[in-house]
Backbone of each chain as ProteinMPNN parsed JSONL, in Angstrom:
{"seq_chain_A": "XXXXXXXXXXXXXXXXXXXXXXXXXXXXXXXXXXXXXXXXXXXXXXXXXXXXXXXXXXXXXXXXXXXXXXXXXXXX", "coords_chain_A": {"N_chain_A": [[4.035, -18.489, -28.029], [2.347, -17.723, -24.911], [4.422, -17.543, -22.105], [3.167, -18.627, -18.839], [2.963, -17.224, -15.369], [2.86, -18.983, -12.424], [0.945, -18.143, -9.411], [0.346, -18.647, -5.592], [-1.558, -17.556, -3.935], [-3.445, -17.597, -1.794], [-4.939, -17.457, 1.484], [-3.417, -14.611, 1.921], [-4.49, -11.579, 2.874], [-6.308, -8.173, 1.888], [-4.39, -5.738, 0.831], [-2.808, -7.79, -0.146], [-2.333, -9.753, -2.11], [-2.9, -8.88, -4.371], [-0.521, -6.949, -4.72], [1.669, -8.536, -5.277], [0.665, -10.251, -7.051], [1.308, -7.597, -8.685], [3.986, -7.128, -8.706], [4.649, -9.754, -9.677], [4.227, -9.376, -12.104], [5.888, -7.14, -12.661], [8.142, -8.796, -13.752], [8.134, -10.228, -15.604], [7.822, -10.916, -19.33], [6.331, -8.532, -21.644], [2.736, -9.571, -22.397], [3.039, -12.68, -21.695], [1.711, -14.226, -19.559], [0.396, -13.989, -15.683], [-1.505, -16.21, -13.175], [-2.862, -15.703, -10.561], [-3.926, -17.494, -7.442], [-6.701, -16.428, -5.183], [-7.76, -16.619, -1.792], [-8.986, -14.707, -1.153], [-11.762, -12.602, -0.585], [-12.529, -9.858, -1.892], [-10.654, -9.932, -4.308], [-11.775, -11.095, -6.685], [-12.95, -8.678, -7.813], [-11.388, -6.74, -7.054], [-9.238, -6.838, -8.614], [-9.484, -7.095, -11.889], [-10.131, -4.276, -11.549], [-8.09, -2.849, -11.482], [-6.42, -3.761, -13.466], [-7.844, -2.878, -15.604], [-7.806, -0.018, -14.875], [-5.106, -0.122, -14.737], [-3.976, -0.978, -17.282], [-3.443, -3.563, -18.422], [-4.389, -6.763, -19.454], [-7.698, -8.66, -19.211], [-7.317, -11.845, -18.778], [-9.096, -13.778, -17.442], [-11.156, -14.648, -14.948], [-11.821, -17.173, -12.489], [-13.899, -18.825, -10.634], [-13.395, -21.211, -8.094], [-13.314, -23.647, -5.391], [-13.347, -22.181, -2.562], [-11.837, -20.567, -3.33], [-10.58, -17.872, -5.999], [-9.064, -17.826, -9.192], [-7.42, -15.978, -11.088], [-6.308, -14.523, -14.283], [-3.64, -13.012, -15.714], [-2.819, -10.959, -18.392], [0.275, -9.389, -19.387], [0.09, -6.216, -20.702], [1.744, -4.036, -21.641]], "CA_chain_A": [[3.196, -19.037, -26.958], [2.725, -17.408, -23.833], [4.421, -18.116, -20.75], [2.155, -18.305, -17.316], [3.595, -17.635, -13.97], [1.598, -18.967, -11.221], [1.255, -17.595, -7.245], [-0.795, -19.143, -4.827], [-1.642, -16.006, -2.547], [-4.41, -17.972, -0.878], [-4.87, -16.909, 2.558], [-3.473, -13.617, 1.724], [-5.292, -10.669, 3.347], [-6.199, -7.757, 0.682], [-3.637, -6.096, -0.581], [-1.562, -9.122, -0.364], [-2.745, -11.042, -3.609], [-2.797, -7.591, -5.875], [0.536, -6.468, -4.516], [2.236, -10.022, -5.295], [0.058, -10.036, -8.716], [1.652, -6.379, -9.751], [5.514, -7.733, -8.311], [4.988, -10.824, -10.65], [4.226, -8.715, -13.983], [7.412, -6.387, -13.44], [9.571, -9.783, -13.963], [7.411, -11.278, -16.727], [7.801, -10.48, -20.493], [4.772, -8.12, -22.482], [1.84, -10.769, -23.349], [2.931, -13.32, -20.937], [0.898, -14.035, -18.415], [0.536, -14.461, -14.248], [-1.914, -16.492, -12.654], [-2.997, -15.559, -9.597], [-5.098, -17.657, -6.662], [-7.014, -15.53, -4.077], [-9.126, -16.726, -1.097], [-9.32, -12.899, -0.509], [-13.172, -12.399, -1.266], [-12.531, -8.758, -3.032], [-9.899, -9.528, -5.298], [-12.378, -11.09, -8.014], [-13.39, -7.249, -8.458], [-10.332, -5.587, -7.527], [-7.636, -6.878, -9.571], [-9.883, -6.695, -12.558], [-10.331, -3.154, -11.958], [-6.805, -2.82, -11.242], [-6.135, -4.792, -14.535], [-8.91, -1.717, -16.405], [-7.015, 1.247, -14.972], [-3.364, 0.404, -15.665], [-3.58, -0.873, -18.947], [-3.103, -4.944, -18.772], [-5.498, -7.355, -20.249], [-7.714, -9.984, -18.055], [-7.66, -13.067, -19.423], [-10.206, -14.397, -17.069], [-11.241, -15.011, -13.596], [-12.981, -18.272, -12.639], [-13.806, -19.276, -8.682], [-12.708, -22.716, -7.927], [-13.521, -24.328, -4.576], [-12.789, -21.354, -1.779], [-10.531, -18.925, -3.575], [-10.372, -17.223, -7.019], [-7.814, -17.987, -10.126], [-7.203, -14.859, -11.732], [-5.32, -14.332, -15.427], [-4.042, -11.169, -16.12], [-1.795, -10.737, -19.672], [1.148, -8.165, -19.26], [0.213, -6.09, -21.619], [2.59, -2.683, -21.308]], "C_chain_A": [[3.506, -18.301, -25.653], [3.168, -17.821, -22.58], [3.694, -18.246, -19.517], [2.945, -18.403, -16.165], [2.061, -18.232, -13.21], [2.038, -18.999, -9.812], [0.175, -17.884, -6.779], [-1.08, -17.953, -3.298], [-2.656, -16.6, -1.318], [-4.473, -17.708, 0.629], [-4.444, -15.842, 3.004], [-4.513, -12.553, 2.286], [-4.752, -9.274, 1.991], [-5.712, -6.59, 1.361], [-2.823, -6.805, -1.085], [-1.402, -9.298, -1.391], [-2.42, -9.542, -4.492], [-1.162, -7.263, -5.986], [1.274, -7.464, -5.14], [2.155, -10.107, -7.28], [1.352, -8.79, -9.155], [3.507, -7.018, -9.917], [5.713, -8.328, -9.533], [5.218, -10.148, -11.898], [5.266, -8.044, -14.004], [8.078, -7.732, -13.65], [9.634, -10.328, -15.49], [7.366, -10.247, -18.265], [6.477, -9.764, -21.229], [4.522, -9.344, -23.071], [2.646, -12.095, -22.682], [1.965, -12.873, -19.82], [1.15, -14.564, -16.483], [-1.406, -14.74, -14.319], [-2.074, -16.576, -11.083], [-4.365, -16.377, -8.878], [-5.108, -17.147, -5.413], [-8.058, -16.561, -3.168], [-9.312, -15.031, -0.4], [-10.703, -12.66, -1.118], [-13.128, -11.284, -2.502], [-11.414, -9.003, -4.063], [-10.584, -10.362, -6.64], [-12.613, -9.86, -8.451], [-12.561, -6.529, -8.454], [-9.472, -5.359, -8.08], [-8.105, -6.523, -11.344], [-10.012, -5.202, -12.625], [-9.369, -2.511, -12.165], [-6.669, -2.788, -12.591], [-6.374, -3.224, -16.055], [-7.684, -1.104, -16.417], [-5.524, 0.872, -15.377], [-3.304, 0.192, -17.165], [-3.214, -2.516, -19.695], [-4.224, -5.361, -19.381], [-6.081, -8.506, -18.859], [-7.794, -11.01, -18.83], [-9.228, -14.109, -18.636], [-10.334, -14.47, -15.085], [-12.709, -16.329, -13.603], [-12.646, -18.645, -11.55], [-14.352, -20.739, -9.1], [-13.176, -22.584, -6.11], [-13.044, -23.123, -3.142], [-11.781, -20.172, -2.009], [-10.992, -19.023, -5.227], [-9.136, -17.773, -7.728], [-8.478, -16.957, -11.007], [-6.142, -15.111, -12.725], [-5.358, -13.247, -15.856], [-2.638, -11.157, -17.557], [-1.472, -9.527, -19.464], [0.945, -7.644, -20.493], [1.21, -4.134, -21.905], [4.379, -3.42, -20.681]], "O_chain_A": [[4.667, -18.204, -25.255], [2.379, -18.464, -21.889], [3.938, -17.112, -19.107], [3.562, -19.431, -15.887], [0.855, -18.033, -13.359], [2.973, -19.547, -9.229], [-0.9, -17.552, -7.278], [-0.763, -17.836, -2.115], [-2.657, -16.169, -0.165], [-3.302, -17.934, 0.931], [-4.695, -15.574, 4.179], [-5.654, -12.907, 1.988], [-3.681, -9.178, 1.392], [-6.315, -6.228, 2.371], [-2.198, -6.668, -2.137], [-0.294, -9.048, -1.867], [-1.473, -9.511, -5.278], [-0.57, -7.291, -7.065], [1.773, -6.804, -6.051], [2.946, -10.062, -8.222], [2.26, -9.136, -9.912], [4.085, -7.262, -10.976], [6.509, -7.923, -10.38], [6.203, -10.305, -12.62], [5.886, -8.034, -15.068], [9.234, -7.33, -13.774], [10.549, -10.678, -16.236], [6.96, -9.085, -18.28], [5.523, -10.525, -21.391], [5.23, -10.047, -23.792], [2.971, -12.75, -23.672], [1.593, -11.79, -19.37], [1.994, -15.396, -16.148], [-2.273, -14.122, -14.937], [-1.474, -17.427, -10.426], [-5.511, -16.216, -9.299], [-4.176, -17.186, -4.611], [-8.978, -17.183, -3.7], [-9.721, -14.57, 0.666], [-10.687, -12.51, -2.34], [-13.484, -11.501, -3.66], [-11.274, -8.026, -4.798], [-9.924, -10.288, -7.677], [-12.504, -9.781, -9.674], [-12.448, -5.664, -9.323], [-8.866, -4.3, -8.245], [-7.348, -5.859, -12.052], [-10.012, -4.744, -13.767], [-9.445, -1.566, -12.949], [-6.803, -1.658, -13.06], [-5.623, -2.791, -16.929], [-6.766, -1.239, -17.226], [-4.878, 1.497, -16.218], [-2.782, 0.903, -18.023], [-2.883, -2.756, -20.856], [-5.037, -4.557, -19.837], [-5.417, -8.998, -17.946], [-8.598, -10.879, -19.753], [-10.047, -14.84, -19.193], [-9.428, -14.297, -14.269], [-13.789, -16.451, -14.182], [-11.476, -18.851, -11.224], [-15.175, -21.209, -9.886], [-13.346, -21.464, -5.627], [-11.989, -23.568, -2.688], [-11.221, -19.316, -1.325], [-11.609, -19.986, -5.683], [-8.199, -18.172, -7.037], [-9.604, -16.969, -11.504], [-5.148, -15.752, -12.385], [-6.286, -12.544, -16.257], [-1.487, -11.441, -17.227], [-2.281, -8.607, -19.339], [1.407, -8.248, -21.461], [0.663, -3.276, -22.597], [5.278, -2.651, -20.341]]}, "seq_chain_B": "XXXXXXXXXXXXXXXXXXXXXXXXXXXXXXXXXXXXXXXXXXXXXXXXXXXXXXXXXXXXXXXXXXXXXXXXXXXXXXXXXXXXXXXXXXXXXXXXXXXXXXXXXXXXXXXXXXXXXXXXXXXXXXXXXXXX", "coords_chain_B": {"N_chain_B": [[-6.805, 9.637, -19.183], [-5.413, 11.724, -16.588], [-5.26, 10.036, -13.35], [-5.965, 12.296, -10.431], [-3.92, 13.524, -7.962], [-3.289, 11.398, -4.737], [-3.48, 12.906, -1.342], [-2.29, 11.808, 1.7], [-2.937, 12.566, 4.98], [-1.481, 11.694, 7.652], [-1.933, 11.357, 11.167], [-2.858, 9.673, 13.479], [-2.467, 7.663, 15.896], [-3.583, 5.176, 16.292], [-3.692, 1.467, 15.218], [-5.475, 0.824, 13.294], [-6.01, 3.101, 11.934], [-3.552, 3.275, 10.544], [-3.016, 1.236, 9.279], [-5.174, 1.45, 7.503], [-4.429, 3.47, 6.062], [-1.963, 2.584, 4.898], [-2.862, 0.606, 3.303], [-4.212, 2.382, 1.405], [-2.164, 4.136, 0.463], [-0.528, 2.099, -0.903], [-2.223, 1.157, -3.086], [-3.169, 2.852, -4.16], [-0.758, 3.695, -5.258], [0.232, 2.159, -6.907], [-1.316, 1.843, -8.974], [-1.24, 3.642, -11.064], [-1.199, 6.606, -9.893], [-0.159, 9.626, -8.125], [1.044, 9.338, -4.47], [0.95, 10.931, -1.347], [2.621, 10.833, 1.489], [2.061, 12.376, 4.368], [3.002, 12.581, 7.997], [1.952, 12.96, 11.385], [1.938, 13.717, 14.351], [1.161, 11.41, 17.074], [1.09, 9.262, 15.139], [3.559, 9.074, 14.242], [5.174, 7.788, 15.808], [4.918, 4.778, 15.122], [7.03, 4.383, 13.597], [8.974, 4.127, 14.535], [12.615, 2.839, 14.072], [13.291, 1.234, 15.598], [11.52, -0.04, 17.124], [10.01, -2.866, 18.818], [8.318, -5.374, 17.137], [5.832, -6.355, 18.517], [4.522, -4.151, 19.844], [4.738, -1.58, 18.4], [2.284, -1.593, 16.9], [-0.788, -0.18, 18.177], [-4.05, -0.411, 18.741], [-7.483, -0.578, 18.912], [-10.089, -3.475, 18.883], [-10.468, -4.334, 16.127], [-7.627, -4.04, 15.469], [-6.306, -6.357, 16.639], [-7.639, -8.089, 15.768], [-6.099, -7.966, 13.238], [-3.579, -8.383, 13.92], [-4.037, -11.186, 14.859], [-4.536, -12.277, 12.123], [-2.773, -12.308, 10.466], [-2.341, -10.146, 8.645], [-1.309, -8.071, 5.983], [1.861, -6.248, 6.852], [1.63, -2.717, 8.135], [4.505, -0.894, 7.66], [5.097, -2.555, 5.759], [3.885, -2.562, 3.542], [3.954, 0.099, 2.846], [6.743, 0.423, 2.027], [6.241, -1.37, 0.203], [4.699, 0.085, -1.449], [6.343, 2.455, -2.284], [8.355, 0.786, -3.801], [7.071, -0.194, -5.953], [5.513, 1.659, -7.278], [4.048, 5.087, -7.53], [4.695, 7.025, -4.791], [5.214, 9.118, -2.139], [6.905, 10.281, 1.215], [6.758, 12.174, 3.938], [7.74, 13.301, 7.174], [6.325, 14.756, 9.357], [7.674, 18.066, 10.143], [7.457, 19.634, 12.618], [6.497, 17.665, 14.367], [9.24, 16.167, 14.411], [10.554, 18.209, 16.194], [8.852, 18.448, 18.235], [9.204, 16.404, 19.655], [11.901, 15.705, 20.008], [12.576, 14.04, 18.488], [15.265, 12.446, 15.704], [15.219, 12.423, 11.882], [16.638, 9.849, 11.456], [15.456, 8.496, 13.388], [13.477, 7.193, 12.515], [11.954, 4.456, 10.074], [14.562, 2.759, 8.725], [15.091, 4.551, 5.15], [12.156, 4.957, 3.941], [10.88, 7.211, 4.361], [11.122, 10.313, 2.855], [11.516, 13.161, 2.897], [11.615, 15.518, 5.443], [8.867, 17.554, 6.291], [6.753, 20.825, 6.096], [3.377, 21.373, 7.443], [2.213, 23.306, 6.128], [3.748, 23.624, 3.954], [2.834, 20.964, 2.769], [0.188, 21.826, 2.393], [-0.159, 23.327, 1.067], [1.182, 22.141, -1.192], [-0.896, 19.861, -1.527], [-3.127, 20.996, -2.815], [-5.638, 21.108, -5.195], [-5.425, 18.055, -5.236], [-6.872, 14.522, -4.233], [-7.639, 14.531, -0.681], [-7.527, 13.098, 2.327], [-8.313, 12.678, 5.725], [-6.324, 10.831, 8.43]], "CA_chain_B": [[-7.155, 10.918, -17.996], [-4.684, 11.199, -15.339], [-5.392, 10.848, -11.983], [-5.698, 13.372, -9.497], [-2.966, 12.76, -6.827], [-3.852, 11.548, -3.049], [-2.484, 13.258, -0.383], [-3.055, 11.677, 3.724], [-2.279, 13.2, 5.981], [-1.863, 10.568, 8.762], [-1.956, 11.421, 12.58], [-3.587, 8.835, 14.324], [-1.412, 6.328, 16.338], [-4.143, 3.65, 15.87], [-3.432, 0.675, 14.407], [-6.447, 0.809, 12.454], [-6.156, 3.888, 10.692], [-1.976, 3.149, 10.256], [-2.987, 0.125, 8.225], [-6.076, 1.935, 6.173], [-3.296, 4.593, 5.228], [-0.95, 2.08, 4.073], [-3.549, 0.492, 2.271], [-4.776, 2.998, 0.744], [-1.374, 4.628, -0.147], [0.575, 1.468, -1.54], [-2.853, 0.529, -3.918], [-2.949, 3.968, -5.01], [0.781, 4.465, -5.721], [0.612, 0.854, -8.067], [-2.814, 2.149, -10.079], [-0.812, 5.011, -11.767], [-1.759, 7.512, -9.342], [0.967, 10.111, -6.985], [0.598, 9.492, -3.903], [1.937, 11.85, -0.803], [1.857, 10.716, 2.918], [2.157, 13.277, 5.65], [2.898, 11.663, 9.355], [2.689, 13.541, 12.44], [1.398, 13.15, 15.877], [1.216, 10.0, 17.816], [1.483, 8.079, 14.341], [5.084, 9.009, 13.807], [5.413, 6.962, 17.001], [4.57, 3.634, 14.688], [7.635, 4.108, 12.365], [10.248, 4.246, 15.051], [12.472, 2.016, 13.399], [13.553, 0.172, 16.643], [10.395, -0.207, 17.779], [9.472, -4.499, 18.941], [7.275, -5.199, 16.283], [4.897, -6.598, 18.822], [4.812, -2.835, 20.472], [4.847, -0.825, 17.197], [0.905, -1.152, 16.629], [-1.8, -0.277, 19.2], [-5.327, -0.204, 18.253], [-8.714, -1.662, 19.497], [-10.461, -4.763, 18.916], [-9.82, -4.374, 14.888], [-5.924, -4.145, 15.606], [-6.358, -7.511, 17.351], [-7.416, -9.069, 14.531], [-5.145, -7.472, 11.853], [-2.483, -9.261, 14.562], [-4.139, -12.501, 14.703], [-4.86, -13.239, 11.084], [-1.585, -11.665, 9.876], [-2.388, -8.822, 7.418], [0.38, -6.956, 5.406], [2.343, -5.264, 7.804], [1.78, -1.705, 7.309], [5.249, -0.602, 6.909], [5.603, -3.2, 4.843], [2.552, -2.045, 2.327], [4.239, 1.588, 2.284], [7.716, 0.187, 1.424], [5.6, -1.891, -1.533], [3.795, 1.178, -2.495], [6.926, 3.127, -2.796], [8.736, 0.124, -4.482], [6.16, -0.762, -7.147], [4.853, 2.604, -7.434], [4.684, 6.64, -7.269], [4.367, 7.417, -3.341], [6.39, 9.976, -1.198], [6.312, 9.94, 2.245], [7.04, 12.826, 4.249], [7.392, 13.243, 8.377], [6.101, 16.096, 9.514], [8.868, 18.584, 11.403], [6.78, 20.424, 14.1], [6.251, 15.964, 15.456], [9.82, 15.75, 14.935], [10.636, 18.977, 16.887], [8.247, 18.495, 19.496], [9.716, 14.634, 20.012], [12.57, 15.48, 19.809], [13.276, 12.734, 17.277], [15.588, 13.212, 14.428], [14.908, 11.042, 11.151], [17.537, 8.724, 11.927], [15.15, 7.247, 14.387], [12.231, 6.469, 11.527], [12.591, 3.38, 9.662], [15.312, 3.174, 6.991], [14.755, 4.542, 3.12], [10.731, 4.955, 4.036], [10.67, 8.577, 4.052], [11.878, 10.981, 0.922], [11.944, 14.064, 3.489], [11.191, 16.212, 6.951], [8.401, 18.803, 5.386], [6.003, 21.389, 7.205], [2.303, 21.242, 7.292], [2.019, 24.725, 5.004], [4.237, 22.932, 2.151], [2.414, 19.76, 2.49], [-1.244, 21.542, 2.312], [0.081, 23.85, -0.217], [0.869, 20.774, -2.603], [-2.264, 18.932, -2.263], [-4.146, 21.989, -3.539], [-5.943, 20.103, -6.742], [-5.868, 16.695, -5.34], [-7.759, 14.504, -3.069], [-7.493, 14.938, 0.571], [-7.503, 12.296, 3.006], [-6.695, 12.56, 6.831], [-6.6, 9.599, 9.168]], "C_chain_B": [[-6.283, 10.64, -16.955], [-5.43, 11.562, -14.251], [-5.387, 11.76, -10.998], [-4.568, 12.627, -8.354], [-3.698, 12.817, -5.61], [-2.954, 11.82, -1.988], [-2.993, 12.964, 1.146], [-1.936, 11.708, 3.979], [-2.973, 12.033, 7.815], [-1.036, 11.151, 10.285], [-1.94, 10.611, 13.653], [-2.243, 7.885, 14.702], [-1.872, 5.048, 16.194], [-3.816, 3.013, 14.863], [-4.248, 0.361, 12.816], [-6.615, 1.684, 11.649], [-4.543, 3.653, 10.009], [-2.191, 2.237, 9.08], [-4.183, 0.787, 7.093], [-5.214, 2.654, 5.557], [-2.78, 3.781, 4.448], [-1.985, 1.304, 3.388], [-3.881, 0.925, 0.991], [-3.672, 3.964, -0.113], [-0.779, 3.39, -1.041], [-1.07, 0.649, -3.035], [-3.081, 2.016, -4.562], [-1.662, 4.37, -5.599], [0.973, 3.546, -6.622], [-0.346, 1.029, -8.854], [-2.536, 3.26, -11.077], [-1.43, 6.253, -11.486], [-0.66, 8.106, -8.02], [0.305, 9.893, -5.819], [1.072, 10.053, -2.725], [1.492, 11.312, 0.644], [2.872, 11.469, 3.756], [1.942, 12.722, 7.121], [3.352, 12.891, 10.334], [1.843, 13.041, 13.41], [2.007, 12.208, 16.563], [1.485, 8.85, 16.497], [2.595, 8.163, 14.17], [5.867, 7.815, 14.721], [6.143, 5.163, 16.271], [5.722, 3.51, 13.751], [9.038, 4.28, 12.493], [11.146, 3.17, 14.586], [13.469, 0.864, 14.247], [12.581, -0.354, 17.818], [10.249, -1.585, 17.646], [8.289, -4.592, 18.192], [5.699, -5.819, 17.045], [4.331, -5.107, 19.986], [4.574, -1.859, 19.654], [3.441, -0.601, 16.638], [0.133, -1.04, 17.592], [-3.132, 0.167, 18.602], [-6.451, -0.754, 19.468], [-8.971, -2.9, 19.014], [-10.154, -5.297, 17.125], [-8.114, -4.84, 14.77], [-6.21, -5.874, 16.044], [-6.372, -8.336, 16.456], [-6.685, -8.832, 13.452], [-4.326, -8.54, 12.207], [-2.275, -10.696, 14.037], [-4.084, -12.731, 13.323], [-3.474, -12.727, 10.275], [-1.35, -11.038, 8.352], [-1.006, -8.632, 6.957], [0.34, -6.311, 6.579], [2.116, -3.999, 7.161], [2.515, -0.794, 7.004], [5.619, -0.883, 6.109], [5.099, -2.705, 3.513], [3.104, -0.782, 1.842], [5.829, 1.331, 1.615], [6.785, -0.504, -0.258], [4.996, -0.957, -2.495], [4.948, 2.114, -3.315], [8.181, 2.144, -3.988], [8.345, -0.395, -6.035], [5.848, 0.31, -7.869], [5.006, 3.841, -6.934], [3.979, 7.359, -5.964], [5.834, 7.241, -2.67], [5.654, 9.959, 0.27], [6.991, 11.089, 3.191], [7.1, 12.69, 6.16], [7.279, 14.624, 8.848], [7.287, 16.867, 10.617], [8.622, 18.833, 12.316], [6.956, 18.984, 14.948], [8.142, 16.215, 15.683], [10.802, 16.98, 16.126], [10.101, 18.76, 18.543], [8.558, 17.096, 20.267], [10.712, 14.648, 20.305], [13.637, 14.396, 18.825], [13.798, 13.092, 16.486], [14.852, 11.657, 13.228], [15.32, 9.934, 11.112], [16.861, 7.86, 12.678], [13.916, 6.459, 13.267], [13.044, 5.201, 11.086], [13.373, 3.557, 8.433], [15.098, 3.27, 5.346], [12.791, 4.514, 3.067], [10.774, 6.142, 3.697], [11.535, 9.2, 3.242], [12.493, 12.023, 2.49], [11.033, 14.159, 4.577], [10.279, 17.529, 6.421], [7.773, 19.325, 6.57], [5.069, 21.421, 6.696], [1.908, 22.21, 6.163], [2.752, 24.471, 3.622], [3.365, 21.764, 1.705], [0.738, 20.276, 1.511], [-1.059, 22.48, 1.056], [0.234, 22.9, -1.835], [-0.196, 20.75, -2.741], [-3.247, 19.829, -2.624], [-4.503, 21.391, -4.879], [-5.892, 18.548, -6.328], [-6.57, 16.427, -4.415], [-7.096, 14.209, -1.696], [-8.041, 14.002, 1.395], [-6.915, 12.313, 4.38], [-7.742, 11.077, 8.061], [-6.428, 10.271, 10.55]], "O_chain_B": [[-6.274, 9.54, -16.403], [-6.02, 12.612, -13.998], [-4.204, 11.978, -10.738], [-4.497, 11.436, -8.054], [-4.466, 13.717, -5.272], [-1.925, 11.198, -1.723], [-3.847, 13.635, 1.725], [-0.795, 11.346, 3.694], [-3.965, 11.816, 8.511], [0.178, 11.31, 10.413], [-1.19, 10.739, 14.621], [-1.315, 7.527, 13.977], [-1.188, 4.037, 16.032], [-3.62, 3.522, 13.76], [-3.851, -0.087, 11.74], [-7.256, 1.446, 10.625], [-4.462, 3.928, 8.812], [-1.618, 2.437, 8.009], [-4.019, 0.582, 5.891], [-5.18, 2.498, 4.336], [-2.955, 3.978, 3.246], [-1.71, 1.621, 2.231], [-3.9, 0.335, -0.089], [-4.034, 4.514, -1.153], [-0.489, 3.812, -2.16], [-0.768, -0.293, -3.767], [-3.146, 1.998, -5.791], [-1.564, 5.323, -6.371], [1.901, 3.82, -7.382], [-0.318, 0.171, -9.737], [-3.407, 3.741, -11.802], [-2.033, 6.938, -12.312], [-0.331, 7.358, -7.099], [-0.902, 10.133, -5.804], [2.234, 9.648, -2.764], [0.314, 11.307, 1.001], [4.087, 11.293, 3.842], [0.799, 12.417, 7.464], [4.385, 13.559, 10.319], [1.123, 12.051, 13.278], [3.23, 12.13, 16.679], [1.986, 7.751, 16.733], [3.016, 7.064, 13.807], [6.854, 7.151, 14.405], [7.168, 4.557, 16.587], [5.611, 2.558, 12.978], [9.938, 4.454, 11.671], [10.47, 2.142, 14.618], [14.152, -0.04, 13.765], [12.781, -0.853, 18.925], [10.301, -1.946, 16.47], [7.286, -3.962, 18.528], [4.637, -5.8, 16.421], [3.678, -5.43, 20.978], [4.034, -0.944, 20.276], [3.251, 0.408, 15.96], [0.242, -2.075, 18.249], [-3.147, 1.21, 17.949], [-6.214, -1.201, 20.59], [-7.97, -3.525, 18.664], [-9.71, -6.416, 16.867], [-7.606, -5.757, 14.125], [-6.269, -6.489, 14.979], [-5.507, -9.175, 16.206], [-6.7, -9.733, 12.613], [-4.125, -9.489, 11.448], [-1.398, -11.271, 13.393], [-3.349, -13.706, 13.168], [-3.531, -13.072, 9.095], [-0.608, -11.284, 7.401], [0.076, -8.96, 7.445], [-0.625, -5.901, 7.224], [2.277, -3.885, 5.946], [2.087, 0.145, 6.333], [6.357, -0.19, 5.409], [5.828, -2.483, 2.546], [2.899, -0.434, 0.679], [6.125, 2.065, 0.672], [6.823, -0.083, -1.414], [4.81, -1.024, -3.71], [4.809, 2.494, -4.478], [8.78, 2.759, -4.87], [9.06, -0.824, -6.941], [5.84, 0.167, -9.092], [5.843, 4.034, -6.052], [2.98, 8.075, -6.026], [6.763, 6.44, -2.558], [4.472, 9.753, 0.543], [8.194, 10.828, 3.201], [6.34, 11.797, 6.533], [8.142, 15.486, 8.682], [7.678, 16.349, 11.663], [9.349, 18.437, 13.226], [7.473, 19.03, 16.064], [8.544, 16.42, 16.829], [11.693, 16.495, 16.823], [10.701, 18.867, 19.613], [8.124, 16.845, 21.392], [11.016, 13.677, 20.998], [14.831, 14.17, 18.631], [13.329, 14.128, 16.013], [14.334, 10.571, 13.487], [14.615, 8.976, 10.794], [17.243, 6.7, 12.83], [13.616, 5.267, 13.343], [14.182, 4.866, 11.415], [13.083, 4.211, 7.432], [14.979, 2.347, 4.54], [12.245, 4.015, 2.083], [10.698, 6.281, 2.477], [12.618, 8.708, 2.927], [13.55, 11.775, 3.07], [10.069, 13.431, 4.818], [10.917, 18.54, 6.129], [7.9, 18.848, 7.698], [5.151, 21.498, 5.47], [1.22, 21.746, 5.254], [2.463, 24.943, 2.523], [3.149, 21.545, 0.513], [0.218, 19.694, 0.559], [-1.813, 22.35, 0.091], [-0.286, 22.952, -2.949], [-0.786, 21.305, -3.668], [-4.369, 19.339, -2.756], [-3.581, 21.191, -5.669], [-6.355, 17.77, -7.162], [-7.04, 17.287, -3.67], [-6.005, 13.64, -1.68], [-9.265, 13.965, 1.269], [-5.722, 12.124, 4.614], [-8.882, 10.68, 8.301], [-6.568, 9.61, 11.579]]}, "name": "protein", "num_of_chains": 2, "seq": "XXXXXXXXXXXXXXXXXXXXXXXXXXXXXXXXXXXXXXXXXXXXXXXXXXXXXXXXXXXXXXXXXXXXXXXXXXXXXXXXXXXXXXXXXXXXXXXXXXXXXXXXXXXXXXXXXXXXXXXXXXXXXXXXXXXXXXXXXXXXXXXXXXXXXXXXXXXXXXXXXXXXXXXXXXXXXXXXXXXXXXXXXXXXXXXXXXXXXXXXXXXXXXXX"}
């Protein structure tokens, strides 16, 4: 079963929330996951793309009430 | 496909291009991409590393708000870029010549080395080119 961290970046200015996001995954075991929430408008598109180019997995993004919850599975 | 590496070359003392640099270096240096920053001019100014941090940025009406809403600092963003990720940071010699500054006065463990503009532009031959 995977573990989930979760970081509340909310009010974060961007690259706050990504930077924070990448931090969390060096700590966290391959195929665990971090949960990240953004009220940063661009990081629904940029952590996903982020997510593309290195090589992780998204598990999902779903906007909630003023900010973003992002799931990204360590996958490397 | 690997990335091409980005090399800026940052001048400007504004606050506003100081923080697009470090932007743009510490999200390129965590995407698996080299990234090389070159500082001379009036920006070397910004990285004195006894500089009052309310003194240390000057910009226009942008800077103002970076202040107010409290962005990443943008030494902070270039320490994260080089912490997380593959970005060198160079100070150009002719600035610290003509400043008289040695590196001792930059901020501590930020910069790799003291290079010259003709090594720097010689690298980034093959990558992309960025100056602030």
């Amino acid at each position: 079963m995977a573990e989930r961290t979760k970081i509340d970046a909310r009010g974060a200015f961007c690259p706050g929330p990504l930077m924070e996001l990448i931090a969390a995954l060096k700590l966290i075991e391959v195929g665990d996951e971090v949960e990240i929430w953004s009220s940063d408008k661009g990081s629904a598109k940029d952590i996903p793309e982020w997510v593309a180019k290195v090589g992780h997995e998204m598990v999902g993004v779903e906007n909630m009430e003023g900010y973003d919850s992002i799931v990204v599975r360590k996958a490397k | 496909m690997t990335s091409q590496p980005l090399y800026i070359l940052l001048c400007s003392g504004e606050h506003e291009k100081i923080q697009m640099a470090a932007m743009m270096a510490s999200v390129g240096a965590v995407s698996d991409r080299a990234v090389h920053v070159f500082v001379s001019m009036n920006a070397m100014f910004a990285f004195d590393k006894d500089a009052p941090p309310a003194e240390r940025y000057r910009g226009g009406t942008f800077s103002g708000l970076l202040k107010e809403k409290g962005v990443p600092d943008a030494i902070n963003l270039f320490e994260q870029g080089k912490m997380l990720g593959d970005l060198k940071m160079y100070v150009c010699s002719m600035a610290l010549d003509v400043s008289g500054w040695d590196e001792n006065r930059l901020v501590d463990g930020l910069f790799d080395e003291a290079m010259g503009l003709t090594k720097f532009l010689s690298d980034a031959e093959g990558g992309q080119f960025v100056t602030l």
